[in-house]
Backbone as ProteinMPNN parsed JSONL, in Angstrom:
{"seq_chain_A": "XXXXXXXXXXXXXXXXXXXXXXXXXXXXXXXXXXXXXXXXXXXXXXXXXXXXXXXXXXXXXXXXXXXXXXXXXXXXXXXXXXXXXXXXXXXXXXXXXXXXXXXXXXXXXXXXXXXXXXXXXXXXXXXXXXXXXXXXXXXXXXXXXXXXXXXXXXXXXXXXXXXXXXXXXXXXXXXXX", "coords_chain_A": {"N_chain_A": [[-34.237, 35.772, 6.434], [-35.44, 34.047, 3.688], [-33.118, 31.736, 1.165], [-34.344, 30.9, -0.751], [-35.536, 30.441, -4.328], [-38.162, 32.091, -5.4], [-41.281, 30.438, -5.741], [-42.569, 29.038, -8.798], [-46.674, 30.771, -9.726], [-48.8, 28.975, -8.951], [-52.117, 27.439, -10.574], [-55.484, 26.856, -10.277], [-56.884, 23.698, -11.349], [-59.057, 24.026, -12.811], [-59.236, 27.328, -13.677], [-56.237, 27.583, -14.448], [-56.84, 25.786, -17.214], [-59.084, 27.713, -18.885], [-57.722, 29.771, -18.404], [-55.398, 29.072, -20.499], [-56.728, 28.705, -22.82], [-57.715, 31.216, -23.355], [-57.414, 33.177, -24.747], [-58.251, 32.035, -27.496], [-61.197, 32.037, -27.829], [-62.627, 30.539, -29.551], [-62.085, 27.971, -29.768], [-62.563, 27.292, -26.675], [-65.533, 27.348, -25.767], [-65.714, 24.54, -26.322], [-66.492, 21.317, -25.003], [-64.82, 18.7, -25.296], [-62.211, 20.14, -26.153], [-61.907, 22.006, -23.536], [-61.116, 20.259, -21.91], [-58.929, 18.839, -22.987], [-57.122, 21.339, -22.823], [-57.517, 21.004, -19.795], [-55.915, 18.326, -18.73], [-53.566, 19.165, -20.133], [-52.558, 21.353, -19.132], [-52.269, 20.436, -16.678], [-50.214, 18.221, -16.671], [-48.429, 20.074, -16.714], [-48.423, 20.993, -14.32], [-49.714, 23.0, -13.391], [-48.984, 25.481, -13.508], [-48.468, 29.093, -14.022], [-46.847, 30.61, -15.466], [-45.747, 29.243, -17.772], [-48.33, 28.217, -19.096], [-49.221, 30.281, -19.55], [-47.214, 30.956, -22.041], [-48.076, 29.174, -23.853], [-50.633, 29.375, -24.185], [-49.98, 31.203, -25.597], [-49.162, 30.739, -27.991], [-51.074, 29.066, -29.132], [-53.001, 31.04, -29.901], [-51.07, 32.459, -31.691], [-51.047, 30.077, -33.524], [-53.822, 29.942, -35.3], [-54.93, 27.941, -36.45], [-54.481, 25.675, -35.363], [-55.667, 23.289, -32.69], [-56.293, 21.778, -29.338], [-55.561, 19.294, -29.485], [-53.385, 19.534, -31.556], [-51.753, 21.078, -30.286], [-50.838, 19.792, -27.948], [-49.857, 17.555, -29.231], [-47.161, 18.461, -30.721], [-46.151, 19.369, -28.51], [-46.236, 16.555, -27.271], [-44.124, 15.453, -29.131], [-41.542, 16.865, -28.701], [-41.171, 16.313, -26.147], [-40.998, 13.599, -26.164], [-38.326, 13.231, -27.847], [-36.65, 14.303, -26.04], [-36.78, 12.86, -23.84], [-35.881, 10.395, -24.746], [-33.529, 10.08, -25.003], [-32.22, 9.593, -23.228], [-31.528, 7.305, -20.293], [-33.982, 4.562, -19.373], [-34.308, 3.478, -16.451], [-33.439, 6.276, -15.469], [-35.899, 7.725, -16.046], [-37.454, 9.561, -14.377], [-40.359, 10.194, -12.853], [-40.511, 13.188, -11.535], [-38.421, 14.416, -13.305], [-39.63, 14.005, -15.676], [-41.686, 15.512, -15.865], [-40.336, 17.753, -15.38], [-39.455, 18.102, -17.678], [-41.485, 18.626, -19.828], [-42.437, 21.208, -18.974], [-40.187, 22.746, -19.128], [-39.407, 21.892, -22.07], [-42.373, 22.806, -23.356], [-41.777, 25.317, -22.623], [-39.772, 26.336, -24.493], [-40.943, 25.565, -26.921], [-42.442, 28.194, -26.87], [-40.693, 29.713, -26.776], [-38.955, 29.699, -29.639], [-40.729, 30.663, -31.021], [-40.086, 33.536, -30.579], [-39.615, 37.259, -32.025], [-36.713, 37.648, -32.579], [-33.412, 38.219, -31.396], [-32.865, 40.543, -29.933], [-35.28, 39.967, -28.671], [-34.994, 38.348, -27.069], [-32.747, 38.841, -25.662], [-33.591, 41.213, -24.222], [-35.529, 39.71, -22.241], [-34.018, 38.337, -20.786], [-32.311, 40.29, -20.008], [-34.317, 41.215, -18.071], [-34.826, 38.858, -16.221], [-32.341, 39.329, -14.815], [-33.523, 41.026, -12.926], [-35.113, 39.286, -11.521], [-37.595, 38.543, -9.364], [-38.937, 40.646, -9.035], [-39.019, 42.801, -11.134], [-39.377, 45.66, -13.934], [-39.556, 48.641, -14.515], [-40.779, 49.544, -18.075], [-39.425, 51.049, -19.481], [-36.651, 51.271, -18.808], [-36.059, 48.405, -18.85], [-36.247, 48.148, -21.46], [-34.155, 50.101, -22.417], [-32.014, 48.96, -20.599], [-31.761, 46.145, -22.16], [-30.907, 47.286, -24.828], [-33.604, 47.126, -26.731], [-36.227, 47.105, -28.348], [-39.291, 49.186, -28.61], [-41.606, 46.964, -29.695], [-40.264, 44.598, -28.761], [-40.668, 44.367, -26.718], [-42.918, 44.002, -27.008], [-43.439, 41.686, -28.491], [-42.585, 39.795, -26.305], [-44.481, 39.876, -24.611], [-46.633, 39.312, -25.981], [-46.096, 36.969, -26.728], [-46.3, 35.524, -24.33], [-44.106, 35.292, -21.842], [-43.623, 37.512, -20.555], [-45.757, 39.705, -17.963], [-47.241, 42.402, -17.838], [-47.6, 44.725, -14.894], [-50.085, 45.954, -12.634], [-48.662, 47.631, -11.29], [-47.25, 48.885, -13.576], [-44.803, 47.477, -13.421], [-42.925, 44.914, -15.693], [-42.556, 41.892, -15.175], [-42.018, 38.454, -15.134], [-43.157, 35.274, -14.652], [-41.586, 33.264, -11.983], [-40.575, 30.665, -12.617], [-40.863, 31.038, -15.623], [-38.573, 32.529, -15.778], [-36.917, 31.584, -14.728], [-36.169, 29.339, -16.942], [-35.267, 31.221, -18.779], [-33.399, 31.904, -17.639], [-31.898, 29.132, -17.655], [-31.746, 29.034, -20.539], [-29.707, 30.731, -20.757]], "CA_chain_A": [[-34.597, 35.875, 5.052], [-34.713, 32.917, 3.17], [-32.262, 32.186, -0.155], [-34.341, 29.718, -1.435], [-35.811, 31.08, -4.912], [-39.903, 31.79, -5.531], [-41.959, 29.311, -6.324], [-43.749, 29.526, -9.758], [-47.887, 30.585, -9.673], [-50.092, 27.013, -9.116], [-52.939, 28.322, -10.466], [-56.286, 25.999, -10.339], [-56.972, 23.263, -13.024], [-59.904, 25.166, -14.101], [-57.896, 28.299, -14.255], [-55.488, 26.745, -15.99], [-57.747, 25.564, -18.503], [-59.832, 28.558, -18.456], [-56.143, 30.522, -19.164], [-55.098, 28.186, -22.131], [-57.769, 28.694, -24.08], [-58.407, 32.365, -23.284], [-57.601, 33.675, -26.57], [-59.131, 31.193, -28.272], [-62.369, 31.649, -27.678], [-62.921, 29.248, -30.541], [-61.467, 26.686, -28.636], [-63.224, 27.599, -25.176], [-66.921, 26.862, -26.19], [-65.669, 22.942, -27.326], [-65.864, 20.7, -24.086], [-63.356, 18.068, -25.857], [-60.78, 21.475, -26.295], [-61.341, 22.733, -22.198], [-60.687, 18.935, -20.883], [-57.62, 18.451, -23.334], [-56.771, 22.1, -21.895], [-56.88, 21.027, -18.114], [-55.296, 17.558, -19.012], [-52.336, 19.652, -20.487], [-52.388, 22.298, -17.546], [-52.168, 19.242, -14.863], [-49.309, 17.537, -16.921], [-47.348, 20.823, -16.531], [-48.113, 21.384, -12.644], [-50.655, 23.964, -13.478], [-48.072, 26.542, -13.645], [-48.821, 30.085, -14.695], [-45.901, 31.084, -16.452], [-46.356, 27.786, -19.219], [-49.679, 27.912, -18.811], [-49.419, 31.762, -20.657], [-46.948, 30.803, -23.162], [-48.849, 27.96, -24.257], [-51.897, 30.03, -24.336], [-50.112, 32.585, -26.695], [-48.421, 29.591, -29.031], [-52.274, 28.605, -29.849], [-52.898, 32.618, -30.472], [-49.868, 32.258, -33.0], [-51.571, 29.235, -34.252], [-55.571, 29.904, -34.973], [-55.384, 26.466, -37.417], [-54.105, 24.927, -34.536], [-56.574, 23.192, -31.611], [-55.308, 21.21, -28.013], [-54.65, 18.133, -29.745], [-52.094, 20.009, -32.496], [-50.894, 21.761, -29.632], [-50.376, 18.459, -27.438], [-48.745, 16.556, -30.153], [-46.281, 19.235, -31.079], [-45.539, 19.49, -27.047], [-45.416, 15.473, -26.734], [-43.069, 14.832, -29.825], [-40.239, 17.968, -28.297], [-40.834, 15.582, -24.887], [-40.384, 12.364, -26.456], [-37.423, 13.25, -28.355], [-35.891, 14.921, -24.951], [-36.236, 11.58, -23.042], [-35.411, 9.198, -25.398], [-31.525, 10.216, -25.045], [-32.171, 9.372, -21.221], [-31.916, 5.472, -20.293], [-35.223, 4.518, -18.774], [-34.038, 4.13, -15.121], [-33.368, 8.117, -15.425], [-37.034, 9.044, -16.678], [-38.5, 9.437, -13.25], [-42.358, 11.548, -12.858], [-39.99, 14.9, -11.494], [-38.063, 14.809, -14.415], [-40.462, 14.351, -16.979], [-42.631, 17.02, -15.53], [-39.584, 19.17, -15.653], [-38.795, 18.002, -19.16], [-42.804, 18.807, -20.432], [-42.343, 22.279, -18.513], [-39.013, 22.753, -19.972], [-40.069, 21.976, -23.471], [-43.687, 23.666, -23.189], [-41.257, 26.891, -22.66], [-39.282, 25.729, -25.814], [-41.892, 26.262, -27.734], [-42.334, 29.57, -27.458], [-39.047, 30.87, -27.144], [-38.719, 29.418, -30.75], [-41.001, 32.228, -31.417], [-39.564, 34.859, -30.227], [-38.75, 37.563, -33.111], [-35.485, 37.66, -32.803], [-32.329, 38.18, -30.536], [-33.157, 41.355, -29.291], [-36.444, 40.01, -27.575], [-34.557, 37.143, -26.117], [-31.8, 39.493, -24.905], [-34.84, 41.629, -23.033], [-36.144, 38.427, -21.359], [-32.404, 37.814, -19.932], [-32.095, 41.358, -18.399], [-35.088, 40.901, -17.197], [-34.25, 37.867, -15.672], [-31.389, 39.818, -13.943], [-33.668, 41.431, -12.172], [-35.719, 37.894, -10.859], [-39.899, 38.781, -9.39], [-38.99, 42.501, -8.785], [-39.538, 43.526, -12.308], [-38.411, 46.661, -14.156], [-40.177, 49.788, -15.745], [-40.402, 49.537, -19.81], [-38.012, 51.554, -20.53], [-35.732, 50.987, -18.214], [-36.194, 47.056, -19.384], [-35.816, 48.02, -23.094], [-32.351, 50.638, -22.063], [-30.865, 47.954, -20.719], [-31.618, 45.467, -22.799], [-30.913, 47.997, -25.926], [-34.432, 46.611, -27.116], [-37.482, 48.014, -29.221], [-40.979, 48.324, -27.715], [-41.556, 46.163, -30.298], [-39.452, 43.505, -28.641], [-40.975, 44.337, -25.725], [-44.233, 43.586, -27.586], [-43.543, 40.556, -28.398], [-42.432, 39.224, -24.79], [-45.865, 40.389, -24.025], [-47.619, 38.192, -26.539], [-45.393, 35.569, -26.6], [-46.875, 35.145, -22.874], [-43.455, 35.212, -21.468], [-44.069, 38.494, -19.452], [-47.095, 40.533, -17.937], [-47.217, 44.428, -17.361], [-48.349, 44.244, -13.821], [-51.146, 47.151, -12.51], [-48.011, 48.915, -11.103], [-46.487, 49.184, -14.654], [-43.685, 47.081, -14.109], [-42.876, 44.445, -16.412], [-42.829, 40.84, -14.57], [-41.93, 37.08, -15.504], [-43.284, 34.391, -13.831], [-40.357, 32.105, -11.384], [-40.406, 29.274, -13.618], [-40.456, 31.591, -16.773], [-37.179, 33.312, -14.71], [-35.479, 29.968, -14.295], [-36.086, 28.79, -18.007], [-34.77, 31.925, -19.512], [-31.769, 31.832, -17.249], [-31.301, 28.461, -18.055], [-30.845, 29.592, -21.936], [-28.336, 31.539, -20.722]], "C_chain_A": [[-34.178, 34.591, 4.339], [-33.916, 33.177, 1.309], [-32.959, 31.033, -0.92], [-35.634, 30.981, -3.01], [-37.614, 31.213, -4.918], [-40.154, 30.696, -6.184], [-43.075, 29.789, -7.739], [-45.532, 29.864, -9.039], [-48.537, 29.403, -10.076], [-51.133, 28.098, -9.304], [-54.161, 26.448, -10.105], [-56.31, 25.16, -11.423], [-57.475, 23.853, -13.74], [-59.219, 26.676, -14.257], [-57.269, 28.086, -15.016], [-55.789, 26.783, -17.246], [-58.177, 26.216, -19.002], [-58.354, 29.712, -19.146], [-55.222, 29.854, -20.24], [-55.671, 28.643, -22.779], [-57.879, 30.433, -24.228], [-58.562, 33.39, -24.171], [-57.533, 33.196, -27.696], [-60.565, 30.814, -27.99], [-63.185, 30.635, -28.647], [-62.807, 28.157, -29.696], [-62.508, 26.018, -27.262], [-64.944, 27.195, -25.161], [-67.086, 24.462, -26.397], [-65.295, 21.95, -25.934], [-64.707, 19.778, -24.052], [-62.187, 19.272, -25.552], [-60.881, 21.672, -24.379], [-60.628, 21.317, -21.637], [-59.35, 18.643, -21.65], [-56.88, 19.342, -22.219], [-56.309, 21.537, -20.745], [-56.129, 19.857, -17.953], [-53.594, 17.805, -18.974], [-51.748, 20.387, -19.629], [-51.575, 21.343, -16.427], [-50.602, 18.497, -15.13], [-48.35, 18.755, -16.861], [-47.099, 21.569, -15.031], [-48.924, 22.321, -12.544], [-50.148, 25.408, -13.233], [-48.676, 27.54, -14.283], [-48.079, 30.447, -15.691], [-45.959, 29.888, -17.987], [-47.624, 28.107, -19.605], [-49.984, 29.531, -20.102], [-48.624, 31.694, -22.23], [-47.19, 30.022, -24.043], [-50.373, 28.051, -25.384], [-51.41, 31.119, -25.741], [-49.089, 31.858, -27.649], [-49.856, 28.644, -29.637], [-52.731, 29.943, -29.716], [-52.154, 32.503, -31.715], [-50.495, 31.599, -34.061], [-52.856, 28.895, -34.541], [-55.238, 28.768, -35.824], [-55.517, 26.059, -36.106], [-55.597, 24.17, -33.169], [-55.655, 22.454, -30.679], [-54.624, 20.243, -28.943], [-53.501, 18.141, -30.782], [-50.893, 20.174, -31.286], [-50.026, 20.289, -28.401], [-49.397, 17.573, -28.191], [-47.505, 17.576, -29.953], [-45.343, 19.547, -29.512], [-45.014, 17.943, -26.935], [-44.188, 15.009, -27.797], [-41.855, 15.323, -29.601], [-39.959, 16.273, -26.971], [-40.569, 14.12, -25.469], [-39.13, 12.321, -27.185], [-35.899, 13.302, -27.002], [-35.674, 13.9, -24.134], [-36.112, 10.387, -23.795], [-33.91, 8.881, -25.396], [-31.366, 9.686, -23.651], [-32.332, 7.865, -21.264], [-33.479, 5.433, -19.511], [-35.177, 4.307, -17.614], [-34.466, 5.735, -14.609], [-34.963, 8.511, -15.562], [-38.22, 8.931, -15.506], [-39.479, 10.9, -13.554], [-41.617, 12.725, -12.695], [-39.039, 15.112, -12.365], [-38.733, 14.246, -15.439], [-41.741, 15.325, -16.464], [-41.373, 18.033, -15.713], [-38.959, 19.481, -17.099], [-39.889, 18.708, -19.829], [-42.453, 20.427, -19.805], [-41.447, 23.088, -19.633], [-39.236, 23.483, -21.414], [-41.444, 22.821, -23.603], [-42.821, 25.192, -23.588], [-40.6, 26.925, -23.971], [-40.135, 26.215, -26.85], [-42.125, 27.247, -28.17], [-41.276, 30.327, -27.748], [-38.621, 30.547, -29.266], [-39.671, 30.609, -31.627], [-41.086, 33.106, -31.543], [-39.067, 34.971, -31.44], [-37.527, 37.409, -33.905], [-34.949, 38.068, -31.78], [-32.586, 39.183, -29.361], [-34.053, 41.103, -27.813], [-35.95, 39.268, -26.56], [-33.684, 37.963, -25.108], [-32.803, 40.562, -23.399], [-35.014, 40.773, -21.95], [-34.562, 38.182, -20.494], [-32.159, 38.802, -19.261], [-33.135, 41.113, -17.932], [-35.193, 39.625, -16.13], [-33.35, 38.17, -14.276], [-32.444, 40.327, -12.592], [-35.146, 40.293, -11.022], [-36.905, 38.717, -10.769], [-39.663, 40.267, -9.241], [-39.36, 43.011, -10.055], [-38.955, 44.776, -12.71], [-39.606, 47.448, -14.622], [-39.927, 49.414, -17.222], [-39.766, 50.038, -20.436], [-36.954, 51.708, -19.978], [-35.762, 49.321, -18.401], [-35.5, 47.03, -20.592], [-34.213, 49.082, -23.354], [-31.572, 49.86, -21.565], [-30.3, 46.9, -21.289], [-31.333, 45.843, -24.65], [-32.003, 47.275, -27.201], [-35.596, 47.413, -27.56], [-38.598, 47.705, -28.355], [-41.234, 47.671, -28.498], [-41.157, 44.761, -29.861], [-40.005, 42.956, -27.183], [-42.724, 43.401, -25.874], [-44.531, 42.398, -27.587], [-42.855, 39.552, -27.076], [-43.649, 38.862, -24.186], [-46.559, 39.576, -24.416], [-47.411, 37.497, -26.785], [-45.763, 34.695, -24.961], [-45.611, 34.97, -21.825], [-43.08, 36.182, -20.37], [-45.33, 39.078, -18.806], [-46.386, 41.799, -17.693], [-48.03, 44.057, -15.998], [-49.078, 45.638, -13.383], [-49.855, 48.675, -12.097], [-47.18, 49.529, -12.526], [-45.064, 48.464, -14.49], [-43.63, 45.841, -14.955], [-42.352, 43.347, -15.508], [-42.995, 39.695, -15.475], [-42.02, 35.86, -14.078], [-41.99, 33.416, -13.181], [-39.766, 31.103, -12.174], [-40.104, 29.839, -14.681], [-38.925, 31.812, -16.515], [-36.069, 32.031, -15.127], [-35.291, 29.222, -15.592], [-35.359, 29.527, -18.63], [-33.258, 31.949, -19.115], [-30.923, 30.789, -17.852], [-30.974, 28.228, -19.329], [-29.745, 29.808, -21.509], [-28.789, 32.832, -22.447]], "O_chain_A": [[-33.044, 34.113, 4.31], [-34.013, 34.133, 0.54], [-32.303, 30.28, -1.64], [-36.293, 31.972, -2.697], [-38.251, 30.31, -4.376], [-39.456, 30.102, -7.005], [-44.02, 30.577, -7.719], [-45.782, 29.324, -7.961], [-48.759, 28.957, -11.202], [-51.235, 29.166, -8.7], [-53.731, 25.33, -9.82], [-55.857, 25.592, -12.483], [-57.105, 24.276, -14.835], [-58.629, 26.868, -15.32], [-57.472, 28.276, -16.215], [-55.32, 27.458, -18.162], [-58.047, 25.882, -20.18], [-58.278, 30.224, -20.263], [-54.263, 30.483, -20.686], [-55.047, 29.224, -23.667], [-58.152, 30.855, -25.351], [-59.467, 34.205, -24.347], [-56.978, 33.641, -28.701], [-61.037, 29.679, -27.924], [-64.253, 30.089, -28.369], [-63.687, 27.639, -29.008], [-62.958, 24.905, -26.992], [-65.32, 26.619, -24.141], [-67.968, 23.611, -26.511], [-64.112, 21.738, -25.669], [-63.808, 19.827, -23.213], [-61.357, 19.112, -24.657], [-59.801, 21.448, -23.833], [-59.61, 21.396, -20.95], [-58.506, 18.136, -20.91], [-56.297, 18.918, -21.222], [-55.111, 21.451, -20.478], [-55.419, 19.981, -16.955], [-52.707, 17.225, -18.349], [-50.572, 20.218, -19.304], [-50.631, 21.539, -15.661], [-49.865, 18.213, -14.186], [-47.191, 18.359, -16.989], [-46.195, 22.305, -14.637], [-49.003, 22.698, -11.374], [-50.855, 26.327, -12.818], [-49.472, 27.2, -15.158], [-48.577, 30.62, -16.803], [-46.306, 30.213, -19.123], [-47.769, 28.252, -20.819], [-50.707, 29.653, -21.09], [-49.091, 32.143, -23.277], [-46.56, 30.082, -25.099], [-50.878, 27.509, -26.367], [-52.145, 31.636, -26.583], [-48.148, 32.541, -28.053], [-49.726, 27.711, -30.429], [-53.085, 29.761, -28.552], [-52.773, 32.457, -32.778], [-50.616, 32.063, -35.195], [-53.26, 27.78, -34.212], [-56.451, 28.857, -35.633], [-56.651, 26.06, -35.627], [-56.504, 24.974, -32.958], [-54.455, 22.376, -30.942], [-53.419, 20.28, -29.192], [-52.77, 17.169, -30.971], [-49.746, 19.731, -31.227], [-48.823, 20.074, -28.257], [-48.378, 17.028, -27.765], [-46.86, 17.423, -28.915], [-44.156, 19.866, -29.455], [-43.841, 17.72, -26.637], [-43.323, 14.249, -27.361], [-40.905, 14.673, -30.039], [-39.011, 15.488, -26.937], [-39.626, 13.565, -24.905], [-38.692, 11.171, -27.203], [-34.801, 12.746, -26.968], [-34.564, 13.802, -23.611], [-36.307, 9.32, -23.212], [-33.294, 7.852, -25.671], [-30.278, 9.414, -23.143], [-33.066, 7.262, -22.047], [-33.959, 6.5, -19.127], [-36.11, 4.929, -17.106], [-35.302, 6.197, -13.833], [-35.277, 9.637, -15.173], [-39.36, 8.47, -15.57], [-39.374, 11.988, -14.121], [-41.842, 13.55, -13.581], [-38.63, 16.268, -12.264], [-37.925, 13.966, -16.324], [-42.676, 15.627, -17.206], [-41.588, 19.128, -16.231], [-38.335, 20.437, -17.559], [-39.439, 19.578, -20.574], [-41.986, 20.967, -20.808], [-41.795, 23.769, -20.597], [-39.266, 24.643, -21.827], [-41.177, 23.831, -24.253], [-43.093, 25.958, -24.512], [-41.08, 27.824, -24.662], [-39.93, 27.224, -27.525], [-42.138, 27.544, -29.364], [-41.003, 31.203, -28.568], [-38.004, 31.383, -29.927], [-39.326, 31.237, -32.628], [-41.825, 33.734, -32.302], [-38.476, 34.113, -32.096], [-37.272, 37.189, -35.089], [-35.759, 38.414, -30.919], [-32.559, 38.881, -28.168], [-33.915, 41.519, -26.663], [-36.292, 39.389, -25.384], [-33.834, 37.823, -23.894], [-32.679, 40.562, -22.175], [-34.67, 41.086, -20.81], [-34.57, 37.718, -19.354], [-31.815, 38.682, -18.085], [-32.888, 40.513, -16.886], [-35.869, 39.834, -15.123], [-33.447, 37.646, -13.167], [-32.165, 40.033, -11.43], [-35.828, 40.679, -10.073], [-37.301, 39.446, -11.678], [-40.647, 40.976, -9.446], [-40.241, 43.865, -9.953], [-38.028, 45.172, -12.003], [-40.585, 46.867, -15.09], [-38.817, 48.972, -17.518], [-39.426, 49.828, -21.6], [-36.109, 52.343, -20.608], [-34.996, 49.011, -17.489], [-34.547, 46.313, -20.896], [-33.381, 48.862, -24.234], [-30.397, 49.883, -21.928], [-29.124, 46.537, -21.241], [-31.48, 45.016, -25.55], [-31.575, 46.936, -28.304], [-35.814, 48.472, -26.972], [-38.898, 46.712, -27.691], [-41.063, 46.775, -27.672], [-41.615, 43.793, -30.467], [-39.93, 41.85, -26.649], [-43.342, 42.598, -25.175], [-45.485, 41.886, -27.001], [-42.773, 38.353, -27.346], [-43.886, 37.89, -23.469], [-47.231, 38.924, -23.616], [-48.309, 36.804, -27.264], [-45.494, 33.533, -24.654], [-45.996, 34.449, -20.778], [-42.376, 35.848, -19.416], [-46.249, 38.685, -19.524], [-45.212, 42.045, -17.418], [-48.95, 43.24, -15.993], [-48.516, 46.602, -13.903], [-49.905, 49.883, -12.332], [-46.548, 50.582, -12.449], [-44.178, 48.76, -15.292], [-44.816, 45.512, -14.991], [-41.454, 43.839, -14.824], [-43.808, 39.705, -16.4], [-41.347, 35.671, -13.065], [-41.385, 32.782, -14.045], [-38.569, 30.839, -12.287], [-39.031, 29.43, -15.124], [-38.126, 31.148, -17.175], [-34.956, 31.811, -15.606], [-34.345, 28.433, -15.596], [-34.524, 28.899, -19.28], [-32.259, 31.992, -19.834], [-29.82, 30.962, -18.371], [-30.092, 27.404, -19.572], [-28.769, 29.131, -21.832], [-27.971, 33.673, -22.821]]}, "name": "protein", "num_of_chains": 1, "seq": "XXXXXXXXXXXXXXXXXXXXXXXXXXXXXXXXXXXXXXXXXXXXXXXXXXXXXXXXXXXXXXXXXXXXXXXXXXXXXXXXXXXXXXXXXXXXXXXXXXXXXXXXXXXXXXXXXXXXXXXXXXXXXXXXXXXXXXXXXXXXXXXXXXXXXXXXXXXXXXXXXXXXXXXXXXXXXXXXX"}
């Protein structure tokens, strides 16, 4: 058995892209908007777990289109490696900084404490997942809180009903602490 942890979902570029936009069908019609999309996808590894909270941080934001959403992602990442000497700012850490930050983003929209505290037991329990109310009893959390996990893109409900965060989501939330 190995101890090494899961690997986030690679999804496709067009996927990706295709899952950015997906509730923005505004967006999705505008070839400029899908090619920023898979642009933005590719610069984050084409990760699923980003790739959803990204998608539901331009939901949040109907003004918003890619290139709001791009800026507002590259000015977190240029702030984050500017403290770094330029030796340090090698390609696997600034992909893990854009990842990173990407997740940043949303967590800044999380309701409040509660939801965050959810996302951390859940965490506890890494790709296995939990039932919803055994999620929200341990995390003494509202479906409400649960709600917004959900549309913050930070979890799915998976067909068996349990409640599931992507590897990479897993490893960002931990690394809150």
């Amino acid at each position: 058995m190995s101890s090494a942890s899961p690997r986030p979902r690679i999804l496709s570029r067009r996927e990706s892209a295709a899952r950015l936009l997906d509730r923005r069908p505004d967006l999705s019609v505008e070839r400029k908007q899908r090619r920023r999309a898979r642009d933005l996808a590719d610069s984050l590894g084409n990760q699923a777990g980003v790739v959803d909270v990204l998608a539901a941080w331009l939901e949040a934001n109907p003004d918003a289109d890619m290139g709001e959403l791009s800026s507002a992602l590259g000015d977190r990442i240029q702030l984050r490696l500017a403290s770094l000497p330029p030796a340090a700012r090698t390609e696997e850490l600034t992909v893990t900084a854009r990842v990173e930050e990407a997740f940043g983003l949303g967590w800044e929209r999380i309701p409040d404490e509660r939801c965050r505290e959810l996302l951390r037991v859940l965490a506890l329990c890494a790709d296995a997942g939990a039932p919803e109310d055994v999620l929200c009893d341990a995390a003494e959390a509202r479906r409400k809180d649960l709600t917004a996990a959900l549309d913050g893109g930070f979890v799915v409900r998976g067909d068996d009903g349990l409640v599931r965060a992507d590897p990479a989501t897993l490893a960002f939330i931990v690394g809150r602490g």
